[in-house]
N, CA and C of each residue as an Amber inpcrd file, in Angstrom:
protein
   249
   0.8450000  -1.1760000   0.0000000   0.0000000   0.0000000   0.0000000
   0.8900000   1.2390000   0.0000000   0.4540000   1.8420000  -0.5310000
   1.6270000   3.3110000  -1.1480000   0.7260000   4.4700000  -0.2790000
   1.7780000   5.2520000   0.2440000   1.5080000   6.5350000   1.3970000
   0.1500000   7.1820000   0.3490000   0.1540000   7.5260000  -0.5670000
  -1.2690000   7.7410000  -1.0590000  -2.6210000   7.1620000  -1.2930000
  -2.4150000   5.4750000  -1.1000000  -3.8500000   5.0190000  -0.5450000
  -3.9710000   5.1690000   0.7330000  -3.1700000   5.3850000   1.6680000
  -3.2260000   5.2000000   3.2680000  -3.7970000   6.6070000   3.1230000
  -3.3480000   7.6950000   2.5940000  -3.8770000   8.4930000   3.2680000
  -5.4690000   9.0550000   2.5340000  -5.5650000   8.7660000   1.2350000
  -7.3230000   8.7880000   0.5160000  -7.7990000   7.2430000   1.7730000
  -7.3960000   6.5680000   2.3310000  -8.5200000   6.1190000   3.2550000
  -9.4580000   4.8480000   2.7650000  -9.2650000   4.2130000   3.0070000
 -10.3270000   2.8680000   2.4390000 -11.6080000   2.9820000   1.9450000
 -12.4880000   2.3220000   1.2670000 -13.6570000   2.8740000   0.7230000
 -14.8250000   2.4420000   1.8030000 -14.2840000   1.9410000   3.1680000
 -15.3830000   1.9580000   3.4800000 -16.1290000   2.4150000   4.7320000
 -14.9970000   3.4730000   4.5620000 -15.7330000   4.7980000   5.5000000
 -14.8830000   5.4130000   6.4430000 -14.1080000   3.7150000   6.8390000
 -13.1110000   4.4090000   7.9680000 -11.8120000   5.3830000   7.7070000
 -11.4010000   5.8450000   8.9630000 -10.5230000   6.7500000   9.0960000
  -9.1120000   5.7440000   8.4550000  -8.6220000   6.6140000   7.9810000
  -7.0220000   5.8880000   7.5630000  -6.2750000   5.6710000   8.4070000
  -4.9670000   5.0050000   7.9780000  -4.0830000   5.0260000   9.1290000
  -3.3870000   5.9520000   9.7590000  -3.0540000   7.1050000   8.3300000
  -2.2380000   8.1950000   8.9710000  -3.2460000   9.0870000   9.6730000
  -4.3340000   9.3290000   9.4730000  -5.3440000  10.0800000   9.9490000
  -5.3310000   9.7020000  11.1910000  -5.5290000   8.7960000  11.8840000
  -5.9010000   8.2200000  12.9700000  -4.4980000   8.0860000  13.4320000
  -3.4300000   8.4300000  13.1820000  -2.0380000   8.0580000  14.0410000
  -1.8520000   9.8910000  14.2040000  -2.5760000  10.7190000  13.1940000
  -2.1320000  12.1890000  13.4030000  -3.1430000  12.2470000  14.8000000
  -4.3760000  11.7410000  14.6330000  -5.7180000  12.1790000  16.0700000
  -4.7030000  11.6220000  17.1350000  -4.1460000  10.7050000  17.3980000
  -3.8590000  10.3310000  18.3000000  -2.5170000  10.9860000  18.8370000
  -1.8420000  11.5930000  17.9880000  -0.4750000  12.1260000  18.3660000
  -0.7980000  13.8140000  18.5000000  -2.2760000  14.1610000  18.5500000
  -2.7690000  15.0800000  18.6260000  -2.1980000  16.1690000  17.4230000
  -2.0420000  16.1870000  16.3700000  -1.6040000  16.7920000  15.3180000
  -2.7330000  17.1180000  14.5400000  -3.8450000  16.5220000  14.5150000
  -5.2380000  16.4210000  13.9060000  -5.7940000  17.4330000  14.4100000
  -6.4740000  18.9460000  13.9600000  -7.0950000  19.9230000  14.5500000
  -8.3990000  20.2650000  13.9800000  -9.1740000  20.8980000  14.9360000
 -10.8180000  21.9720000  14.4050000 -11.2260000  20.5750000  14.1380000
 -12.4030000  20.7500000  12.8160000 -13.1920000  20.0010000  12.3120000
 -12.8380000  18.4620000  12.0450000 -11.9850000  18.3580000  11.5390000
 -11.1540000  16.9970000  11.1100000 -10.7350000  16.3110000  12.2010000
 -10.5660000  16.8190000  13.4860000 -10.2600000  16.0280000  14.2470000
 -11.5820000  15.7390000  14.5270000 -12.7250000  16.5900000  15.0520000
 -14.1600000  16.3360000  15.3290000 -14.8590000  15.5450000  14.6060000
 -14.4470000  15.2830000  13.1460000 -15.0970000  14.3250000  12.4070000
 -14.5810000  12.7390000  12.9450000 -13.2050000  12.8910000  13.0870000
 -12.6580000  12.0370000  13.0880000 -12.6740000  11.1270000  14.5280000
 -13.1420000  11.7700000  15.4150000 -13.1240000  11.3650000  16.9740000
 -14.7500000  10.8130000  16.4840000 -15.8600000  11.5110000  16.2630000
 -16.8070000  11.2310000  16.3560000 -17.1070000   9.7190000  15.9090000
 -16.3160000   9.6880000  14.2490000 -16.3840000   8.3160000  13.6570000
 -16.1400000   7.4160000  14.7810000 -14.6480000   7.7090000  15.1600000
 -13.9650000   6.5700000  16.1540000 -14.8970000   6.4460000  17.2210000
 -15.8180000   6.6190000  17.9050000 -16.5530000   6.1680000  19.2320000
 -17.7920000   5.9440000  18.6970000 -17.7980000   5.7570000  17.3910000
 -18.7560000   4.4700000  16.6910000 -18.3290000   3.2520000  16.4150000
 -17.0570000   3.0760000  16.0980000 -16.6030000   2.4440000  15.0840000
 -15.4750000   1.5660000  15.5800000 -15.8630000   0.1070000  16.0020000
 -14.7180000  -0.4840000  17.0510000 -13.4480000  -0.6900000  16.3510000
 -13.5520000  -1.0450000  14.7860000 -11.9880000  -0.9270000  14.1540000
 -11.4460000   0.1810000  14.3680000 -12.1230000   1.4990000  14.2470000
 -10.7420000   2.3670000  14.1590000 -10.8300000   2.9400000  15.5610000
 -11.7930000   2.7820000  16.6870000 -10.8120000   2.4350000  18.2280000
 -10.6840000   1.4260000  18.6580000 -10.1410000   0.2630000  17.8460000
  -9.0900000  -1.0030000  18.5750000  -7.8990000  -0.0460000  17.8870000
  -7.7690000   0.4260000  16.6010000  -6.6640000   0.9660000  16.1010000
  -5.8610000   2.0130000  16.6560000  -6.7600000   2.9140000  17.3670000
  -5.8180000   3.8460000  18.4410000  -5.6670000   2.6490000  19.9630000
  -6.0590000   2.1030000  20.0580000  -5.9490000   1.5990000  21.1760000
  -4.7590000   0.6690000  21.0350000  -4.4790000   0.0110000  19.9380000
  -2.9180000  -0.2680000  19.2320000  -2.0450000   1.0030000  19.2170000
  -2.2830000   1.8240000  18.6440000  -1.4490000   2.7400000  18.9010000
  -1.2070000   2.6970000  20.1080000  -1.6470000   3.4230000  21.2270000
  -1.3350000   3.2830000  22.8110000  -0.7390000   2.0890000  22.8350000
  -1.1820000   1.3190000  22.6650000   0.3000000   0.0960000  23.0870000
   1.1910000   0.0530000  22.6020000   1.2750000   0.2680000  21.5810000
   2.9150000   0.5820000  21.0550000   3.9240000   1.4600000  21.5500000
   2.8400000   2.7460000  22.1850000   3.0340000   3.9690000  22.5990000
   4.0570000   3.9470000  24.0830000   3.3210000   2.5620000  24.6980000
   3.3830000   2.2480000  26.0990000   4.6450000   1.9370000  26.0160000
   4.8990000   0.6180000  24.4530000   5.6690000  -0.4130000  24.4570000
   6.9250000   0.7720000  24.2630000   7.1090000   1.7700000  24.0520000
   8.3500000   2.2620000  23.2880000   8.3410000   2.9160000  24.6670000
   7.8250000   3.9020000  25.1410000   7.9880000   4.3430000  26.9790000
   8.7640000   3.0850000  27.3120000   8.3730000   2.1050000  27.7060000
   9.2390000   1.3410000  28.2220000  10.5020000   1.3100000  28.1910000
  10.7120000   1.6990000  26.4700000  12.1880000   0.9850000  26.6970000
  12.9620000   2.0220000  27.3340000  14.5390000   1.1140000  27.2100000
  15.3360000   2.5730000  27.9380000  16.1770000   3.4470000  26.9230000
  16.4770000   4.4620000  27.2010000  16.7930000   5.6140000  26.4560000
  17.9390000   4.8180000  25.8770000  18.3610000   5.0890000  24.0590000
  19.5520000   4.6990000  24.2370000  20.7070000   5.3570000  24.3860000
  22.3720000   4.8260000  24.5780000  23.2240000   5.2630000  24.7350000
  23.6490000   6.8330000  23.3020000  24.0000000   7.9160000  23.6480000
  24.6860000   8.6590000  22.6580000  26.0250000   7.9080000  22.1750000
  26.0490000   7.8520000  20.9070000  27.3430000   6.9510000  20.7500000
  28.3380000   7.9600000  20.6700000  29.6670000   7.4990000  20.8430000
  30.5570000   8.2300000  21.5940000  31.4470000   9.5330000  20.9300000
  31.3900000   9.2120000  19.2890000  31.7240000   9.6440000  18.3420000
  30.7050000  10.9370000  18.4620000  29.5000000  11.2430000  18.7440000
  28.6480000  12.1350000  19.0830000  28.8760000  13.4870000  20.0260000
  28.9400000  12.4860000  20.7640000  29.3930000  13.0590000  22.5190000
  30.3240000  13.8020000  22.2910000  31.3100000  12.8510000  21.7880000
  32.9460000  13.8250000  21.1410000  32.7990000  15.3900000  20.4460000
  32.0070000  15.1050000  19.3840000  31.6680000  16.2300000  18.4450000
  30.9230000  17.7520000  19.2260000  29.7600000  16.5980000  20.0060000
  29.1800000  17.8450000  20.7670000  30.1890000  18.8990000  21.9890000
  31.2420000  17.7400000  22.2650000  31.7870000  18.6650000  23.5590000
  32.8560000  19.3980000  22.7280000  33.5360000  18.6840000  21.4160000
  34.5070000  19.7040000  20.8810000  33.6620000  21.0560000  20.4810000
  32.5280000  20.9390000  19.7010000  31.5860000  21.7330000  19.7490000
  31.2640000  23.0100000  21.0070000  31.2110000  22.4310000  22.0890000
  30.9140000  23.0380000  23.0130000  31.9280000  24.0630000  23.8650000
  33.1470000  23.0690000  23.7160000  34.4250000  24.1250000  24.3960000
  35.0630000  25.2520000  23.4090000  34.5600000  25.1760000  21.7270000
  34.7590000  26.2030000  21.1060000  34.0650000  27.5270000  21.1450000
  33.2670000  27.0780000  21.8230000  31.8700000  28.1520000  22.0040000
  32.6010000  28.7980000  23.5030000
Protein backbone atom coordinates (compact mmCIF):
# COMPACT_ATOMS: atom_id res chain seq x y z
CA UNK A 1 0.00 0.00 0.00
CA UNK A 2 1.63 3.31 -1.15
CA UNK A 3 1.51 6.53 1.40
CA UNK A 4 -1.27 7.74 -1.06
CA UNK A 5 -3.85 5.02 -0.54
CA UNK A 6 -3.23 5.20 3.27
CA UNK A 7 -3.88 8.49 3.27
CA UNK A 8 -7.32 8.79 0.52
CA UNK A 9 -8.52 6.12 3.26
CA UNK A 10 -10.33 2.87 2.44
CA UNK A 11 -13.66 2.87 0.72
CA UNK A 12 -15.38 1.96 3.48
CA UNK A 13 -15.73 4.80 5.50
CA UNK A 14 -13.11 4.41 7.97
CA UNK A 15 -10.52 6.75 9.10
CA UNK A 16 -7.02 5.89 7.56
CA UNK A 17 -4.08 5.03 9.13
CA UNK A 18 -2.24 8.20 8.97
CA UNK A 19 -5.34 10.08 9.95
CA UNK A 20 -5.90 8.22 12.97
CA UNK A 21 -2.04 8.06 14.04
CA UNK A 22 -2.13 12.19 13.40
CA UNK A 23 -5.72 12.18 16.07
CA UNK A 24 -3.86 10.33 18.30
CA UNK A 25 -0.47 12.13 18.37
CA UNK A 26 -2.77 15.08 18.63
CA UNK A 27 -1.60 16.79 15.32
CA UNK A 28 -5.24 16.42 13.91
CA UNK A 29 -7.10 19.92 14.55
CA UNK A 30 -10.82 21.97 14.41
CA UNK A 31 -13.19 20.00 12.31
CA UNK A 32 -11.15 17.00 11.11
CA UNK A 33 -10.26 16.03 14.25
CA UNK A 34 -14.16 16.34 15.33
CA UNK A 35 -15.10 14.32 12.41
CA UNK A 36 -12.66 12.04 13.09
CA UNK A 37 -13.12 11.37 16.97
CA UNK A 38 -16.81 11.23 16.36
CA UNK A 39 -16.38 8.32 13.66
CA UNK A 40 -13.96 6.57 16.15
CA UNK A 41 -16.55 6.17 19.23
CA UNK A 42 -18.76 4.47 16.69
CA UNK A 43 -16.60 2.44 15.08
CA UNK A 44 -14.72 -0.48 17.05
CA UNK A 45 -11.99 -0.93 14.15
CA UNK A 46 -10.74 2.37 14.16
CA UNK A 47 -10.81 2.44 18.23
CA UNK A 48 -9.09 -1.00 18.57
CA UNK A 49 -6.66 0.97 16.10
CA UNK A 50 -5.82 3.85 18.44
CA UNK A 51 -5.95 1.60 21.18
CA UNK A 52 -2.92 -0.27 19.23
CA UNK A 53 -1.45 2.74 18.90
CA UNK A 54 -1.33 3.28 22.81
CA UNK A 55 0.30 0.10 23.09
CA UNK A 56 2.92 0.58 21.05
CA UNK A 57 3.03 3.97 22.60
CA UNK A 58 3.38 2.25 26.10
CA UNK A 59 5.67 -0.41 24.46
CA UNK A 60 8.35 2.26 23.29
CA UNK A 61 7.99 4.34 26.98
CA UNK A 62 9.24 1.34 28.22
CA UNK A 63 12.19 0.99 26.70
CA UNK A 64 15.34 2.57 27.94
CA UNK A 65 16.79 5.61 26.46
CA UNK A 66 19.55 4.70 24.24
CA UNK A 67 23.22 5.26 24.74
CA UNK A 68 24.69 8.66 22.66
CA UNK A 69 27.34 6.95 20.75
CA UNK A 70 30.56 8.23 21.59
CA UNK A 71 31.72 9.64 18.34
CA UNK A 72 28.65 12.14 19.08
CA UNK A 73 29.39 13.06 22.52
CA UNK A 74 32.95 13.82 21.14
CA UNK A 75 31.67 16.23 18.44
CA UNK A 76 29.18 17.85 20.77
CA UNK A 77 31.79 18.66 23.56
CA UNK A 78 34.51 19.70 20.88
CA UNK A 79 31.59 21.73 19.75
CA UNK A 80 30.91 23.04 23.01
CA UNK A 81 34.42 24.13 24.40
CA UNK A 82 34.76 26.20 21.11
CA UNK A 83 31.87 28.15 22.00
Amino acid sequence: MTADERRTGPPTGHSDLDTLADLHAGVLEGRSAERVREHVDGCPQCAATLEALDAVQGQLHSLPAPAMPAAVAARLDAALADL
